[in-house]
BANU-598190 format. One record per residue (C-alpha): residue number from 1; z, y negated, x negated; residue in one letter. Coordinates in pm, whole numbers, always signed. Example, Ala and Ser with C-alpha at 12.3 -4.5 7.8 and 13.67 -1.06 7.14 Angstrom:
REM residues 2
<pos 1, w +780, v +450, u -1230, code A>
<pos 2, w +714, v +106, u -1367, code S>
This chain:
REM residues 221
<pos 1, w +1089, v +2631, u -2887, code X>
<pos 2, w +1222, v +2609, u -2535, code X>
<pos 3, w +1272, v +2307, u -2349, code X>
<pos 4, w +1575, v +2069, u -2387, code X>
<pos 5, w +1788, v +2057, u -2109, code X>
<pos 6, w +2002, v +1739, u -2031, code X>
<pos 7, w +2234, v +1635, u -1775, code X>
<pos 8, w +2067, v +1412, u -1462, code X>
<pos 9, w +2246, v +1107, u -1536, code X>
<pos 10, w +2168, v +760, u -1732, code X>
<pos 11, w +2155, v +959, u -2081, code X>
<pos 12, w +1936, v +1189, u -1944, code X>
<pos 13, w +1695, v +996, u -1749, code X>
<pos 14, w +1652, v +782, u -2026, code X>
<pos 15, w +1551, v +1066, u -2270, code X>
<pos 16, w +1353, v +1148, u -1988, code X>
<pos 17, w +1117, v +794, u -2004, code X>
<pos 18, w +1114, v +893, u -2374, code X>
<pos 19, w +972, v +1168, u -2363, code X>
<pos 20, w +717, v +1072, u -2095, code X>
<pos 21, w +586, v +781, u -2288, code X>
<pos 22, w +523, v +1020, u -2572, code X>
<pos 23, w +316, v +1231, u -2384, code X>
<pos 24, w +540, v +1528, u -2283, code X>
<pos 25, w +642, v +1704, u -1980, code X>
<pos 26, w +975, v +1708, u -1797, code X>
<pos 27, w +1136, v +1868, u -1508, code X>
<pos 28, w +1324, v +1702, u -1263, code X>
<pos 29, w +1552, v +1707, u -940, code X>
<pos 30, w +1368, v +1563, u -611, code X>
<pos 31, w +1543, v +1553, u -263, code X>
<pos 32, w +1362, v +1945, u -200, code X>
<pos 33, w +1258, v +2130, u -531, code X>
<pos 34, w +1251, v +2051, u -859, code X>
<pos 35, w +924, v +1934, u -1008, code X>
<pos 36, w +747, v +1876, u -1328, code X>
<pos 37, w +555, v +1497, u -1451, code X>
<pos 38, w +350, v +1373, u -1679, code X>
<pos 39, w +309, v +984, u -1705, code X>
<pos 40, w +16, v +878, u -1507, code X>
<pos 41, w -106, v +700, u -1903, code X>
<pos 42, w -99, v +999, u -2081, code X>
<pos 43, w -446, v +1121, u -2150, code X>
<pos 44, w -512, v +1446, u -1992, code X>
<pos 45, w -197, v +1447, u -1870, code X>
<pos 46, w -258, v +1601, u -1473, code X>
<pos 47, w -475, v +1883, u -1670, code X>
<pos 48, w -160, v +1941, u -1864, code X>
<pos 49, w +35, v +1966, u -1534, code X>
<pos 50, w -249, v +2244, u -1410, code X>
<pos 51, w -199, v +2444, u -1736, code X>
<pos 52, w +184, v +2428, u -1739, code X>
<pos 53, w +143, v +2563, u -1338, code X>
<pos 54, w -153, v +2855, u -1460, code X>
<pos 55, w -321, v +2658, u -1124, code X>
<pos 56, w -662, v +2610, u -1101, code X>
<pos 57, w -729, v +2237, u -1058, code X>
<pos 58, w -898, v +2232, u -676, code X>
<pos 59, w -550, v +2022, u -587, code X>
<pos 60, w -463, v +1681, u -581, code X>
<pos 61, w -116, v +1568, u -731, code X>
<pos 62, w +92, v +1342, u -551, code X>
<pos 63, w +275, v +1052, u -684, code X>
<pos 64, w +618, v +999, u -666, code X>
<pos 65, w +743, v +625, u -676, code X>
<pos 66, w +1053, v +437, u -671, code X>
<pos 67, w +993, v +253, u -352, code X>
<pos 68, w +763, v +121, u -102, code X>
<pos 69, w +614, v -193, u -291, code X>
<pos 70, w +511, v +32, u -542, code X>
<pos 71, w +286, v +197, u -278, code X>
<pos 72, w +81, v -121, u -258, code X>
<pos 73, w -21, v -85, u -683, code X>
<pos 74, w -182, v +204, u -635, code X>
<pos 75, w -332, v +303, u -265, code X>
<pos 76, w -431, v +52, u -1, code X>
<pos 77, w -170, v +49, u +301, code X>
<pos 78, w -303, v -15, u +619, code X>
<pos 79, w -98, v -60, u +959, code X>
<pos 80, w +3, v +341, u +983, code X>
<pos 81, w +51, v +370, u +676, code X>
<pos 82, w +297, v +80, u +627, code X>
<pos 83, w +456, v +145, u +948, code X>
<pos 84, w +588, v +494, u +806, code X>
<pos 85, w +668, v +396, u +477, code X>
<pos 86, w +938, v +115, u +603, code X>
<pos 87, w +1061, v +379, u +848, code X>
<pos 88, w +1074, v +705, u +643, code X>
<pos 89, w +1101, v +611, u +279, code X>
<pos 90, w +1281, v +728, u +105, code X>
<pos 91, w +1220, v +1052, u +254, code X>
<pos 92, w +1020, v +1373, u +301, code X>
<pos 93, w +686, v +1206, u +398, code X>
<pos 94, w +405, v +1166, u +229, code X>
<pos 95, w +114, v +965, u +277, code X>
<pos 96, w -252, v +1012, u +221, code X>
<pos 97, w -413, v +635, u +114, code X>
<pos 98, w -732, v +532, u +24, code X>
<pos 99, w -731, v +431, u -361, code X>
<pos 100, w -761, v +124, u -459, code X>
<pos 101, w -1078, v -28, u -577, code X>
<pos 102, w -925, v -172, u -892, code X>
<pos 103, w -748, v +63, u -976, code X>
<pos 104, w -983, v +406, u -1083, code X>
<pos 105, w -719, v +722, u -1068, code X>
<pos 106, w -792, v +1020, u -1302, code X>
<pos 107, w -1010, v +1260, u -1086, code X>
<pos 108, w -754, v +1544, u -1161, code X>
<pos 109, w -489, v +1380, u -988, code X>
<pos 110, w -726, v +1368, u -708, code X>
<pos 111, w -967, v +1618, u -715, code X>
<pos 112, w -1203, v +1380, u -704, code X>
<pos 113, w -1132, v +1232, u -385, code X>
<pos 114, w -1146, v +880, u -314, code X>
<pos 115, w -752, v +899, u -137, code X>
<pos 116, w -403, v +949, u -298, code X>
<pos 117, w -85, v +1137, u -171, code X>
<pos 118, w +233, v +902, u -244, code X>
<pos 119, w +579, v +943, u -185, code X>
<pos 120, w +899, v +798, u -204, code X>
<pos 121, w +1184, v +1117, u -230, code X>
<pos 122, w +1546, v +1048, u -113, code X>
<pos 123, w +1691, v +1146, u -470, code X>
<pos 124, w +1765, v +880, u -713, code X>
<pos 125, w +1591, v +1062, u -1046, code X>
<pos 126, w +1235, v +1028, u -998, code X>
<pos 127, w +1263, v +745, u -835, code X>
<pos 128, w +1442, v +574, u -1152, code X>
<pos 129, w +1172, v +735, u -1377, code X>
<pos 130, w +924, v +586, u -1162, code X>
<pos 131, w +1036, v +243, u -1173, code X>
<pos 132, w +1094, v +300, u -1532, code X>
<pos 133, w +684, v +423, u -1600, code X>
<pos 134, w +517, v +318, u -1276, code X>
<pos 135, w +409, v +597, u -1021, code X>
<pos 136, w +456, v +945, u -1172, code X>
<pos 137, w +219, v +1260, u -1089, code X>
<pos 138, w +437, v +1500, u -982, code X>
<pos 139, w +416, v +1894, u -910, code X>
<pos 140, w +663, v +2174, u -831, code X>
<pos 141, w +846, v +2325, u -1093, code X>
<pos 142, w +689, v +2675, u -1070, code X>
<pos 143, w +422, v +2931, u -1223, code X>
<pos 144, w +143, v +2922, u -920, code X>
<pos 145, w +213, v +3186, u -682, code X>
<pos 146, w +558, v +3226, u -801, code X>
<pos 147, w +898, v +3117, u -615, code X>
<pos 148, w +955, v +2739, u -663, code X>
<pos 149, w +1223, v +2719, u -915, code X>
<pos 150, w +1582, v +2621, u -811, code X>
<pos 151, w +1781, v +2533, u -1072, code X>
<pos 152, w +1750, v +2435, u -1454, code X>
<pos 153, w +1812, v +2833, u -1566, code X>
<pos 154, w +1499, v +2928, u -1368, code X>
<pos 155, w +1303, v +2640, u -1476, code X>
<pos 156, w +1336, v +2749, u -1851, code X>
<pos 157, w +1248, v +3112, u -1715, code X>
<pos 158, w +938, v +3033, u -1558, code X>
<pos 159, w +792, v +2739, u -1768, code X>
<pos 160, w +979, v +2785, u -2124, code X>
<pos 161, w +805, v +2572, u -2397, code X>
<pos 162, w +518, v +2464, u -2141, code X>
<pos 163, w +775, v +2183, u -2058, code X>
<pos 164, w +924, v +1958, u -2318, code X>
<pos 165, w +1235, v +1871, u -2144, code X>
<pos 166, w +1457, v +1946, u -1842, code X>
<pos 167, w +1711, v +1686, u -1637, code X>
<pos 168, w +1929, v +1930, u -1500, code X>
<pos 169, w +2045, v +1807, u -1121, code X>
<pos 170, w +2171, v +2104, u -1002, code X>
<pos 171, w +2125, v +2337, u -814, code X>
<pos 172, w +1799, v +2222, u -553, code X>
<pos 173, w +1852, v +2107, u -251, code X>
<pos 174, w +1567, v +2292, u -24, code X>
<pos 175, w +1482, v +2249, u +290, code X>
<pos 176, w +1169, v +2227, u +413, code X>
<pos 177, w +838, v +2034, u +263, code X>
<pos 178, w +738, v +1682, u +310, code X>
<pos 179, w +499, v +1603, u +644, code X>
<pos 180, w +194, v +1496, u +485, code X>
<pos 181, w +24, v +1247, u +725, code X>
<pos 182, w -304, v +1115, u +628, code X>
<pos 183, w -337, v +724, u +677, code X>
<pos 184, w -714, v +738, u +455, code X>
<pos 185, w -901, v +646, u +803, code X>
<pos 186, w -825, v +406, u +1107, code X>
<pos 187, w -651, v +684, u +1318, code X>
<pos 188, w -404, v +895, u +1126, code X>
<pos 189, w -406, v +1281, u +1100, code X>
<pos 190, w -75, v +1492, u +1037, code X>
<pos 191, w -220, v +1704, u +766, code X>
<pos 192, w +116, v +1930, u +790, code X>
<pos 193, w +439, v +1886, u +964, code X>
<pos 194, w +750, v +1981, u +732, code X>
<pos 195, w +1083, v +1756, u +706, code X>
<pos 196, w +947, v +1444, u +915, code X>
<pos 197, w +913, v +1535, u +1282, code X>
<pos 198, w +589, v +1495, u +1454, code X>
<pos 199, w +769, v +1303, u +1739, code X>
<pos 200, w +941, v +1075, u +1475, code X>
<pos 201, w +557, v +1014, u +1308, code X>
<pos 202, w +451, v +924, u +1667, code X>
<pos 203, w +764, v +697, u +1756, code X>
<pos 204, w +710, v +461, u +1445, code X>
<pos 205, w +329, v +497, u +1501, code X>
<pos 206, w +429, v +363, u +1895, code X>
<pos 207, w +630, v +120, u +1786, code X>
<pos 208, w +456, v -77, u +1538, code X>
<pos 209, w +118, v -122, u +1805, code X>
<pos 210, w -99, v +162, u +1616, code X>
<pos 211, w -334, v +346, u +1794, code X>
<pos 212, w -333, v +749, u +1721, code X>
<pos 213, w -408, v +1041, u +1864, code X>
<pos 214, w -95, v +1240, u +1793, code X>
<pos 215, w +67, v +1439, u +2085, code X>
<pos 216, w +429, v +1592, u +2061, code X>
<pos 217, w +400, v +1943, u +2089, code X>
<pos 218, w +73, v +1983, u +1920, code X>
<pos 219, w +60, v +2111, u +1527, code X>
<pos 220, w -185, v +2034, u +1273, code X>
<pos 221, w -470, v +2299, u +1218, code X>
């Protein structure tokens, strides 16, 4: 049976929580591509993200929340990385955190690492399923190694019954990838510069008194 497709609006996001709580998968519009979730309670649910992807699990998966205080449940947020959440969420950045203490993570969603990748996209449907379910592990809406899906039509192509339902957004936006800077340690590392500019990372960094070692100019390894 394939997936259900719905519209992206209340009626849709809400049978989207639904079928989250239960367990399932769905698809769903971000502010690039679209990507698939599992609740972050559903047993085995980031290995069920893995096998819906055919990817070997040697990656973390990021979370997606509905704002910046939401940040604070799950990863600890020094000066860096607070300074570039108020300045570029909602947005394409994401940030590498240590956990928290507290709070033990599957180690699928981090391969084991003791750090997190969070985000907080610029597109009103994850962020209202996060706030509906708390932080949501999120991946791109593709078979590994094959073009990201863009639409609803290629979703169901690629995935079929591997995902339980579809919010259909649209066609996706695009663009390029979120920077991924990595906050985990006292200086912070751009892991990969995408839709955030590395002179933008250093401004906030400059601005808000934290010491770095970024240059403009430079790229990450």
């Amino acid at each position: 049976m394939s997936a259900r497709i719905v519209p992206d609006d209340a009626a849709g996001r809400a049978a989207a929580v639904d079928v989250l709580r239960s367990g399932g998968v769905v698809a769903l519009p971000t502010d690039t591509v679209y990507g698939i979730a599992v609740s972050l309670e559903t047993p085995g649910g980031i290995e069920r993200l893995f096998h819906v992807k055919r990817r070997p699990p040697d990656k973390g998966v990021m979370l997606l929340l509905d704002g910046a205080v939401q940040a604070a449940t799950i990863g600890v947020m020094g000066p860096a990385a607070t300074a570039l959440a108020e300045a570029c969420w909602p947005g394409g950045l994401t940030l590498v955190v240590p956990q928290r203490p507290d709070l033990p993570l599957p180690a699928a969603l981090t391969a084991g690492l003791p750090t997190v990748g969070l985000r907080v996209p610029d597109h009103p449907a994850p962020r209202a399923l996060a706030s509906a379910l708390g932080a949501l592990p999120t991946t791109s809406a593709n078979v590994s190694g094959s073009p990201e899906a863009r639409d609803a039509t290629e979703i169901l192509a690629q995935l079929g019954d591997a995902v339980d339902l579809i919010l259909d957004g649209g066609p996706a936006h695009g663009g390029p990838a979120s920077t991924v800077v990595d906050c985990s340690a006292e200086i912070p590392v751009v892991r990969r510069e995408g839709a955030i500019a590395l002179t933008q990372v250093i401004a906030v960094l400059d601005a808000a008194g934290v010491a770095h070692e970024l240059a403009a100019g430079t790229h990450p390894d």
